[in-house]
N, C-alpha and C positions, 0 to 999 in steps of 0.2 A: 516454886510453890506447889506444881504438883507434880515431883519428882515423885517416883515408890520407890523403895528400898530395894535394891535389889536381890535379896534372899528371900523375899515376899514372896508366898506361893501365889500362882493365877486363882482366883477366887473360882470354888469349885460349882458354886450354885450361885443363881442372881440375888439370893433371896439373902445372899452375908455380903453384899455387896449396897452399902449404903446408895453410892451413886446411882446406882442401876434401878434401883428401887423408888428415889426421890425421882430417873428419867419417867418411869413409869404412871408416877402418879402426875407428875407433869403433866405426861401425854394425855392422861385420864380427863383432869380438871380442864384443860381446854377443851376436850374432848365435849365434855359436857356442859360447859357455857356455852361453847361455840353453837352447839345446835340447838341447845333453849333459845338462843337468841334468832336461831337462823328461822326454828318452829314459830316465834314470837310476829317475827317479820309475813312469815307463811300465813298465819291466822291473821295477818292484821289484812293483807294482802284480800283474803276469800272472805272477811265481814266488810270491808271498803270495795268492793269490787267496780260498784257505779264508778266511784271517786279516782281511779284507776284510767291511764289510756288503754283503750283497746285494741293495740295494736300488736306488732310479732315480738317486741320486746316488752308487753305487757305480760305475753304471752308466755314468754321466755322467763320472767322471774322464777316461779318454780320450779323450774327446769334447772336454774342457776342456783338457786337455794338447795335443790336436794343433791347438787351437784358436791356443795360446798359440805354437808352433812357427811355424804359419802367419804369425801376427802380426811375428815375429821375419823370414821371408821378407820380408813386405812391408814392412818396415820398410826392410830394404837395397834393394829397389830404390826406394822413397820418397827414399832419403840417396842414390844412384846418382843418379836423374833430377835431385834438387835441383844437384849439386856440376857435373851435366854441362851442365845449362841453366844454371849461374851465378843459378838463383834463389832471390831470398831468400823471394818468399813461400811454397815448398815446404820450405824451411830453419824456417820459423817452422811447418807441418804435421807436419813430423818432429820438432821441440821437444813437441809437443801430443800426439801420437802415442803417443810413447815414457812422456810423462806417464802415458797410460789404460794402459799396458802394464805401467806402475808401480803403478798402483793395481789391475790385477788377479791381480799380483803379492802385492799385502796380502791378496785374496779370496781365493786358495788356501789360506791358513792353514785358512779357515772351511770351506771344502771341504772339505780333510783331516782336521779335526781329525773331524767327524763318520763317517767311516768306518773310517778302521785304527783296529783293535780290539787289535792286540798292542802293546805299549811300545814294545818294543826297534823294530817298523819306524816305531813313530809319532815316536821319537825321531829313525832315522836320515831319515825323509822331512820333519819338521821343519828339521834341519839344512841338508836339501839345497834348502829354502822359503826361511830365511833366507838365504842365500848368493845363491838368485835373484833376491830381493827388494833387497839389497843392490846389488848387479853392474847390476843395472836402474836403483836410486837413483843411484849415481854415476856410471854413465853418461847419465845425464840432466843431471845438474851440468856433468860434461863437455860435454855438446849445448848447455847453453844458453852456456857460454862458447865456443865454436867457432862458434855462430849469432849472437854477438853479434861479433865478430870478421866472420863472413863476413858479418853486415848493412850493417859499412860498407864490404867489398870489393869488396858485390855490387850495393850500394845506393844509392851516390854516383855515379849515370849522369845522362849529360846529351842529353835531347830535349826537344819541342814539350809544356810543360807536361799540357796537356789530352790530348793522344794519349798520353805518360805514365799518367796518373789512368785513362782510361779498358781499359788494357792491363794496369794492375797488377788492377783488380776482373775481368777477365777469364782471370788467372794464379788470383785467390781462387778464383773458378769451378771451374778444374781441379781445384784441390788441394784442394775441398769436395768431387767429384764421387769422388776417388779414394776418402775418408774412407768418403763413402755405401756405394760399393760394398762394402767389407770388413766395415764394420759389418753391414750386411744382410744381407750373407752367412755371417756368422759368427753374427748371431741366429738368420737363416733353418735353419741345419746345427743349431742347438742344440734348436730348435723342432719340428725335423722331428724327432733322434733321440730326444729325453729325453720329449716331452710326447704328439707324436702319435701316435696307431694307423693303422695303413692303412688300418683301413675309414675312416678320417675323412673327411670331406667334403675338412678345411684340406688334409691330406695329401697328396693331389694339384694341390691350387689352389698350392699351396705352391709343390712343387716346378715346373709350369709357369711359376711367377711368377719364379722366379730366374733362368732365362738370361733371361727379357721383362728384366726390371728393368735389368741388366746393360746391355743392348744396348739403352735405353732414356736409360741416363745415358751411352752414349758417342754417340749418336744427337743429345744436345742442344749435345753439343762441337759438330759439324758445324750446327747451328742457329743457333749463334751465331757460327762462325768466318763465314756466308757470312750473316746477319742475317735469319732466317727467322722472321718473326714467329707465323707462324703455327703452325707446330714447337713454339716456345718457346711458346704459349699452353695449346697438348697436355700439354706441360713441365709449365706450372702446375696443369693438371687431374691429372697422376698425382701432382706433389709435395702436393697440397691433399689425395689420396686414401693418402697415406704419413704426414702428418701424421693423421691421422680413425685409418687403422691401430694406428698405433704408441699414439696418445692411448685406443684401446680398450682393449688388450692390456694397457697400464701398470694400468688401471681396472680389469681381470677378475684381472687380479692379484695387486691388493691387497683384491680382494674376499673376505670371509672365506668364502663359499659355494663358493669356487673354490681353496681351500686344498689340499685334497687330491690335484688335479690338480697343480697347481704345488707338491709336496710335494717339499724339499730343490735346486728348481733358481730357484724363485721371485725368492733376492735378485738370479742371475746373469744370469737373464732381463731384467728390470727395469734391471741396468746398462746391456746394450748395447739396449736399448730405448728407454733415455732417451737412453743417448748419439745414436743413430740417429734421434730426435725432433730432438733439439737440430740436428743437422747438417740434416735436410731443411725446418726452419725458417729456420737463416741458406741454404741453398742457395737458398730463394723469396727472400729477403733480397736475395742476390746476385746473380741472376737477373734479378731486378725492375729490379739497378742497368746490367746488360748490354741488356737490353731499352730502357730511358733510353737508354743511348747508342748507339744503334743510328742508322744517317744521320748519321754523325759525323766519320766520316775515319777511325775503325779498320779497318775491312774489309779498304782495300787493302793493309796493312801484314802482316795477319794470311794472305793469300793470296798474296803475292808470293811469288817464290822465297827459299828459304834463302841465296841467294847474293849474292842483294839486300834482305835483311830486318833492313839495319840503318840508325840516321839516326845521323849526326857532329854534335853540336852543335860552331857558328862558333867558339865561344867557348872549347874545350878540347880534348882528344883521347877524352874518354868515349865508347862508343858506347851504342846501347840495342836491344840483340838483340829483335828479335819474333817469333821462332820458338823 
């Protein structure tokens, strides 16, 4: 059912690409229900305030609200870059994406139910939980049939096998590297406002650690576009000290001695902390596999000009974009 023909040219622009275009507007309309709904929740939140517990997870909803808004941002330009590079391995990122987005879409329920204290708002903020929760579910059904469609529109290209294999673990790369960023930084903002004091030591260690990190993970793009082994070894010393990080944090956690510190933000932290382990594990994963093929014959591909950054396989009319 969604075979392409195989003398099908690679669609040259997103914009004659039916699929790519319905991904986008996908992304769009969630996009923008989702944070009328999230702004809905916001405002109902700052006119009920009495009505509200006043505690660190009273505290924390708009934290977790603009968190969820953010998400929905980076989400369209995830579905923008995937539909404009015609790639599918950021199409299969924004399927995965949208998933966490969905399940912290169930987590709100847990949030809310523990703070509004009047019926009538905890009914109509329920109502307005379901509907996001929904709107996120079926847009995700949506994504994976649209990404399963644009895997074979974007997918059946023809080059030199090995320069192939070695360019697609180097697209994984990217699209690990975006994940990292948002995660981090969406722990790091939650870390910073719900748990930390200013006099804390973390406090400040924290917040210099966010733009390093940042410009750290786009520092190793340029390490591996021009094969710096020695970049990418730095690489592996900060990702080994993000993995030791995040494996603490999950542990002081679930430590019952540390309960009261992590009182009511504990299971939110722990999600994008695992999630955030998990990524800077396959990120060393993938890493490891760019580092392998490095003195390979990607380089020159990867550095040529845009104008010249595609090969014709003899054998069809596919091409296979490397920029």
């Amino acid at each position: 059912m969604f075979d392409v023909p195989p003398k099908e040219k690679k669609t040259k622009s997103w914009l004659q690409s039916q699929n790519s275009i319905y991904l986008g507007i996908i992304a769009i309309f969630e996009a923008v229900v989702v944070i009328a709904l999230q702004a809905v929740i916001f405002a109902q939140f700052q006119l009920h305030q009495s009505e509200t517990q006043h505690t660190t997870q009273g505290t924390g909803i708009p934290v977790y609200l603009i968190i969820f808004i953010l998400s929905q941002l980076f989400q369209v330009g995830l579905a923008w870059d995937a539909v404009r590079a015609q790639n599918t391995i950021q199409v299969i990122a924004l399927l995965l994406f949208n998933l966490c987005c969905f399940i912290y879409s169930i987590f709100q329920f847990k949030q809310m139910s523990t703070v509004v204290e009047q019926p009538a708002l905890g009914l109509l903020i329920t109502r307005l939980l379901i509907v996001n929760a929904v709107v996120t579910g079926l847009c995700e059904l949506v994504f994976l049939y649209l990404g399963a469609r644009l895997y074979q529109e974007f997918g059946a290209i023809g080059a030199d096998p090995e320069i192939r294999n070695m360019y697609r673990w180097y697209q994984i790369l990217l699209s690990l590297l975006k994940l990292d960023m948002f995660f981090f930084l969406a722990y790091s903002i939650q870390y910073l406002v719900l748990v930390l004091q200013m006099n804390d030591y973390e406090f400040a260690l924290t917040i210099v650690a966010l733009p390093l990190t940042c410009l750290f993970l786009i520092l190793i793009v340029y390490a591996v576009r021009h094969e710096s082994k020695c970049m990418v070894y730095l690489f592996f010393v900060g990702l080994a000290a993000g993995c030791a990080y995040f494996s603490f944090k999950i542990f002081r956690m679930c430590d019952p001695s540390q309960r009261e510190k992590f009182l009511y933000v504990r299971e939110f932290l722990i999600f994008f902390s695992s999630v955030s382990l998990t990524l800077v594990v396959l990120t060393i994963i993938n890493t490891a596999i760019c580092l392998f093929n490095f003195d390979k014959g990607l380089k020159p591909h990867l550095l040529r000009d845009r104008s010249k950054s595609t090969e014709t396989n003899n054998q069809g009319d596919r091409t296979l974009s490397l920029d």
